[in-house]
C-alpha positions in Angstrom: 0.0 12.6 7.0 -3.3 11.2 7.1 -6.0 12.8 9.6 -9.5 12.1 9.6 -12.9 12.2 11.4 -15.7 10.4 10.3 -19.4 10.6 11.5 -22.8 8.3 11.0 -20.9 5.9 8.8 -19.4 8.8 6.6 -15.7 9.4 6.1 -13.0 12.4 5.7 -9.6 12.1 5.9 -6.6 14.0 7.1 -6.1 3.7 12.0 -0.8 -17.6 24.5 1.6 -18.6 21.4 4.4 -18.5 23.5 6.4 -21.2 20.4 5.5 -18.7 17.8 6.2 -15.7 19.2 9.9 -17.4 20.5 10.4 -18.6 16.7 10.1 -15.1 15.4 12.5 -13.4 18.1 15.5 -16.2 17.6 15.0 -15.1 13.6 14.7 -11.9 14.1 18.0 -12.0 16.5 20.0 -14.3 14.2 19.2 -11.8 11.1 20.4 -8.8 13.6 23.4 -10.7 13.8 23.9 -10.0 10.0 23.8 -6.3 10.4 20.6 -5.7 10.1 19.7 -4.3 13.8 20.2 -0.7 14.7 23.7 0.1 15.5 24.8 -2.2 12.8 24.7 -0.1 9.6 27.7 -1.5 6.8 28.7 1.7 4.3 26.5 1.9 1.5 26.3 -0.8 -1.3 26.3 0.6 -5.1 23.5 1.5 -6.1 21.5 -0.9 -8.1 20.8 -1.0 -11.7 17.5 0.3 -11.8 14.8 1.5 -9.1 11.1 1.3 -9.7 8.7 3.4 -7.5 5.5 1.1 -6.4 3.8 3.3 -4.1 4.0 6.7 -5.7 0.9 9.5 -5.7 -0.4 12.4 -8.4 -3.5 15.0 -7.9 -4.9 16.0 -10.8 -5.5 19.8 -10.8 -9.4 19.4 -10.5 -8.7 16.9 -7.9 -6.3 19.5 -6.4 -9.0 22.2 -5.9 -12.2 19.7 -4.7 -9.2 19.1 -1.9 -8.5 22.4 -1.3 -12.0 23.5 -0.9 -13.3 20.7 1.2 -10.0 20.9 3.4 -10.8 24.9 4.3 -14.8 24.3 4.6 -13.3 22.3 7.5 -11.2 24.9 8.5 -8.3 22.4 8.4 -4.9 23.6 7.0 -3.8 22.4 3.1 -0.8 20.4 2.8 1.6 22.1 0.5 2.9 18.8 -1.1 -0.4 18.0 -2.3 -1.1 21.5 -3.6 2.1 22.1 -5.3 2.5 19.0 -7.2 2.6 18.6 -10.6 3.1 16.1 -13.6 6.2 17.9 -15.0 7.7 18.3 -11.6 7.1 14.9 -10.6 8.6 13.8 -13.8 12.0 15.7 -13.3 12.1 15.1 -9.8 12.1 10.8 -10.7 15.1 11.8 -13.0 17.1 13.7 -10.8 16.3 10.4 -8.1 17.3 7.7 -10.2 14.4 6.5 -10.2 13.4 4.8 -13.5 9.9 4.1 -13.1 7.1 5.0 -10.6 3.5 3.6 -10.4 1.2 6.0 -9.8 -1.9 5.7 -7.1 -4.1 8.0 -5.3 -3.7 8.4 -1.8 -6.1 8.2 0.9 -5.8 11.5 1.8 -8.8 12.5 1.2 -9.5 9.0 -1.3 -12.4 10.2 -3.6 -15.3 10.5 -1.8 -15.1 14.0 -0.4 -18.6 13.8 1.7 -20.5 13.5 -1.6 -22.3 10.8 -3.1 -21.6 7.5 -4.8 -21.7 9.1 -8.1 -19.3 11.9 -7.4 -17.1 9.4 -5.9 -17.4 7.8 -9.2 -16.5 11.4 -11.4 -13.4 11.5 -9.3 -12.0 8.3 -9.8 -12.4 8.6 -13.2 -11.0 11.9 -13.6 -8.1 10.3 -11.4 -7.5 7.9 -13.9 -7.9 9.4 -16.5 -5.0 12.3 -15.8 -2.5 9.2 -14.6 -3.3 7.4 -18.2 -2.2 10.4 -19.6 0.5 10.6 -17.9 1.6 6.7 -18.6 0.9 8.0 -22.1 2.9 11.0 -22.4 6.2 10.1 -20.4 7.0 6.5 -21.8 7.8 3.9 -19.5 8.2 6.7 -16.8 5.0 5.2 -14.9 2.2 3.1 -14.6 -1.0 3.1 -12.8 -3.1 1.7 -9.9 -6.4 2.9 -11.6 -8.8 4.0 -7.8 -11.8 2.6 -7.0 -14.6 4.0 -5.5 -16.2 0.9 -3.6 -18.9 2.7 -2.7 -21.7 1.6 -5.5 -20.5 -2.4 -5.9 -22.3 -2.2 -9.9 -20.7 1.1 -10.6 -17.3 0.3 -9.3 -17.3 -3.5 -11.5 -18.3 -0.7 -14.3 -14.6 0.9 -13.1 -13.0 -2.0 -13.3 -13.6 -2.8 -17.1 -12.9 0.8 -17.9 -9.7 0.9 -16.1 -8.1 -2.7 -17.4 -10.0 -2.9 -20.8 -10.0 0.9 -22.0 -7.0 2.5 -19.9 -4.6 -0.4 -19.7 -4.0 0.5 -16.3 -1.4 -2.1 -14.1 -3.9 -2.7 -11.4 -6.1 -1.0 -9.0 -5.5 1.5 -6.0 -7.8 1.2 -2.9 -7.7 2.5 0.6 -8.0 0.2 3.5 -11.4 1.1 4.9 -14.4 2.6 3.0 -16.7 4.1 5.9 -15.4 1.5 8.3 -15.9 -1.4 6.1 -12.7 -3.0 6.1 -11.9 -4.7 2.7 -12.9 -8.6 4.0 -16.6 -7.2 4.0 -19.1 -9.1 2.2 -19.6 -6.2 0.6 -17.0 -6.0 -1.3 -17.0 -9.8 -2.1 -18.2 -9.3 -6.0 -15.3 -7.1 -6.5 -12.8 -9.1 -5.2 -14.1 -11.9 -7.4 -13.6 -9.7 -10.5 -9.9 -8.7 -10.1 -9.5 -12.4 -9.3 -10.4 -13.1 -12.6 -8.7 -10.3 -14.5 -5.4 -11.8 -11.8 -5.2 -8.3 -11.1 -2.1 -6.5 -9.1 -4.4 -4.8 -6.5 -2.7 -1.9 -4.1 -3.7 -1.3 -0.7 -3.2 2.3 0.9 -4.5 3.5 5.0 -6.0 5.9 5.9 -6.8 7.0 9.3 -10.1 4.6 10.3 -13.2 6.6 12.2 -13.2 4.4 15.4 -9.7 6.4 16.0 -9.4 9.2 14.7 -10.4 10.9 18.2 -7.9 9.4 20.1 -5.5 11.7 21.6 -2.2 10.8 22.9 -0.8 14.1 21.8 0.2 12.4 18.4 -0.7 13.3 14.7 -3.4 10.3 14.1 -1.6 8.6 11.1 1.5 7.9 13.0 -0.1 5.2 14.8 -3.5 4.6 13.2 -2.0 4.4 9.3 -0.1 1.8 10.2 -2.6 -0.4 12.4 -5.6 0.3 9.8 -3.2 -1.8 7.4 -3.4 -4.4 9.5 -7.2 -4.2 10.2 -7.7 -4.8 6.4 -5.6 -7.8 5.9 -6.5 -9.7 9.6 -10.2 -9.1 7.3 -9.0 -10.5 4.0 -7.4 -13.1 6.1 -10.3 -14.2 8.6 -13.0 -13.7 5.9 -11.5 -15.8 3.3 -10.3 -13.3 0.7 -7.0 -14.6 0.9 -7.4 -18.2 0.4 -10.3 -18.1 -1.9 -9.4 -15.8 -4.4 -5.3 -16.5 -4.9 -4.6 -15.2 -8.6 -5.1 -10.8 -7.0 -1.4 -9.8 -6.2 -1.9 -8.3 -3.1 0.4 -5.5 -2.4 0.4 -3.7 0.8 1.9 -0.6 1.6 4.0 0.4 4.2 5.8 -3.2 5.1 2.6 -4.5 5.8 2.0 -1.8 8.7 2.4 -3.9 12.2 1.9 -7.0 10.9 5.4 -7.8 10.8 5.4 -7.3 14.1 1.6 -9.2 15.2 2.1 -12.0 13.0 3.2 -14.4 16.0 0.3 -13.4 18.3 -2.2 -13.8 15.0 -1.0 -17.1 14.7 -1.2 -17.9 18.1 -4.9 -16.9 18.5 -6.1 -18.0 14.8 -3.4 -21.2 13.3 -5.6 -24.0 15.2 -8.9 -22.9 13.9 -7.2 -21.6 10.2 -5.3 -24.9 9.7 -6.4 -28.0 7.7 -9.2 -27.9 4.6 -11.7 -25.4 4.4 -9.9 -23.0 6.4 -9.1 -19.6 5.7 -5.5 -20.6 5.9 -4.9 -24.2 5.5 -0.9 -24.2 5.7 -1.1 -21.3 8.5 -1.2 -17.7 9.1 2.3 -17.2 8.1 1.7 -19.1 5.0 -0.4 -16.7 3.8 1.2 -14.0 4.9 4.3 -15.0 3.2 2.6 -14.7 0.0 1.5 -11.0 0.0 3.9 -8.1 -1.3 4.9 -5.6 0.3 6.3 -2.1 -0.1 8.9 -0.8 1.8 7.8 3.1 2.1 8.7 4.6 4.8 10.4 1.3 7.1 13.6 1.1 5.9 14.9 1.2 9.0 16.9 -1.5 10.4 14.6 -2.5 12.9 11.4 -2.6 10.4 13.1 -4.2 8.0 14.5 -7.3 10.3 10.7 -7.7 10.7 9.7 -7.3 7.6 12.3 -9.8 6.3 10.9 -12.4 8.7 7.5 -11.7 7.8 8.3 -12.5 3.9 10.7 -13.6 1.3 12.9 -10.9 -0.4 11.1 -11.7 -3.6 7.6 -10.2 -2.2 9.0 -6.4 -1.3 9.0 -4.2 -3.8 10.7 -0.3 -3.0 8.3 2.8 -2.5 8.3 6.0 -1.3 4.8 7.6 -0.5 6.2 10.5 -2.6 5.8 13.3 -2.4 4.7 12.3 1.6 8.2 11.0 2.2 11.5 11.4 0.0 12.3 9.9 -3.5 16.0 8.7 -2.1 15.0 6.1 1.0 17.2 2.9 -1.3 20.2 4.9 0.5 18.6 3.7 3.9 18.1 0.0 1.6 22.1 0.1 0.8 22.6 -0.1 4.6 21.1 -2.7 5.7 23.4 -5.4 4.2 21.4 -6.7 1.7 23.2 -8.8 -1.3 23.1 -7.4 -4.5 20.9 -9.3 -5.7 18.6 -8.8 -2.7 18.6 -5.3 -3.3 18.1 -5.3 -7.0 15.0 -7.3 -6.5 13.8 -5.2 -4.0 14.5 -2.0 -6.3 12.9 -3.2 -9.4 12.8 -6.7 -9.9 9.9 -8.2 -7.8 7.9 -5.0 -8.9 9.0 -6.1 -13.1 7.7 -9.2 -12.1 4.6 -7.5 -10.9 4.1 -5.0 -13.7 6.4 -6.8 -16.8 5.4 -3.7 -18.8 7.8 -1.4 -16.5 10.8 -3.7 -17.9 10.9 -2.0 -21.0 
């Protein structure tokens, strides 16, 4: 999905604990005895009430054609899902899924930037924003919005920030993982950070393929194992920096199940709890405390497997359902109804923990 080689700092897209480690393999095995594990599908549940989208992407037309463009001056192929969407379809498409509400977000692919400059970044994310508003605007309660930053300019993306929450109303704010190999715990980005911890923002994290690995070749598209790990670049950044503990009213939600930090989480604890413990640190009731306390979509790891490790990572109440449409199918809550979930588990998952999220979407 996501492909990208980046050069002198400048981006394109296409990333001991023996206790620990033994703690999360006896939960892990007790959940698989629930069902959970591969092999141990249950028939389908009912569907639940209501299904809201939390990691769901739109191009603009103009954004459609700076792709396109920038895409074949690379002499790299188009993807048709990005060139053949459109608001109306997506609208009839969420319909026909069931699904009542999706929130809409840029992808990563390419982000904004294009090779330009700070300020075209900037023209971007505002056109971006401004189609989705209308959008929000024109198909009540169909969707909301994770308004994109550009993060390139720190006084020109605070600027965004106002616009987005104070003129646009959006729900929160879309970012990628990496901006030209700064990961988001950069000091860089601290100002920011401090701003949508004021506003308690709902703030949306989405990989991309990093620039340290985008060359590495194992015969593999990049994004199938550099999407995921970029996700966990970012937050093992927000975590060691600080971001985490010091600025606890943004909502964090990460996409993808948290990308392999599910799986890490024991060996991150087992190099980092000693030194993170106790006052001051940058996680004072441990590592999986403040993992714990993230959210998490479940787009694209709906799998049994992925989910057991998701669901020891963190409580029902912090995964909210996604897609990546139109990257990956509107209907992956059929994989959900198999994995034995109670009802009440699943109809959090499907809507509820994101209605807690965005209350507007309750409507």
């Amino acid at each position: 999905m996501n492909e990208s080689r980046h050069d002198s700092g400048r981006w394109s897209y296409a990333c001991t604990g023996h206790a620990s480690r033994r703690g999360f393999l006896a939960g892990a095995a007790a959940f698989g005895a629930t069902a959970l594990l591969p092999g141990g599908d249950k028939p389908a549940q009912a569907a639940p009430a209501r299904l809201i989208d939390t990691h769901h992407h739109f191009y603009p037309p103009a954004y459609q054609k700076v792709w396109g463009d920038w895409m074949t001056q690379r002499k790299l192929a188009t993807r048709g899902v990005q060139m053949d969407w459109t608001a109306e379809q997506d609208a009839e498409l969420l319909a026909k899924a069931g699904i009542a509400s999706a929130v809409l977000s840029v992808a990563s692919t390419p982000g904004t930037w294009f090779d330009g400059t700070a300020k075209t970044a900037e023209a971007m994310a505002r056109l971006c924003s401004d189609f989705a508003a209308d959008m929000v605007r024109d198909y009540p309660g169909r969707y909301g919005l994770f308004a994109p930053l550009s993060m390139i300019d720190i006084d020109a993306t605070l600027k965004e920030i106002e616009y987005v929450f104070d003129t646009l109303k959006a729900d929160g704010v879309g970012l990628q993982t990496n901006y030209g190999d700064k990961w988001l715990g950069d000091p860089l980005y601290k100002p920011v950070f401090e701003e949508l911890n004021r506003r308690k923002a709902v703030v949306f994290v989405h990989p991309l393929v990093a620039s340290c690995c985008s060359n590495l070749s194992i015969g593999a598209i990049p994004a199938v194992i550099e999407v995921p790990h970029d996700t966990t670049r970012t937050m093992l950044s927000l975590l060691l920096s600080g971001t985490f503990v010091r600025l606890r009213d943004i909502k964090w939600l990460f996409s993808h199940g948290g990308g392999t930090i599910p799986f890490l989480a024991g060996r991150i604890a087992a190099f980092y709890d000693q030194k993170a413990r106790g006052p001051g640190g940058v996680a004072p009731d441990g590592t999986a405390a403040e993992f714990r306390r993230l959210y998490y979509d479940t787009a694209n790891v709906t799998d049994a497997g992925a989910m057991v490790a998701l669901l020891q990572l963190a409580p029902v109440s912090q995964i909210t359902y996604g897609t990546d449409y139109p990257y990956f199918a509107l209907d992956q809550i059929d994989d959900l109804r198999k994995r034995n979930l109670s009802p009440s588990d699943l109809d959090a998952i499907a809507s509820g923990n994101a209605g807690r999220l965005i209350p507007r979407l309750n409507a």
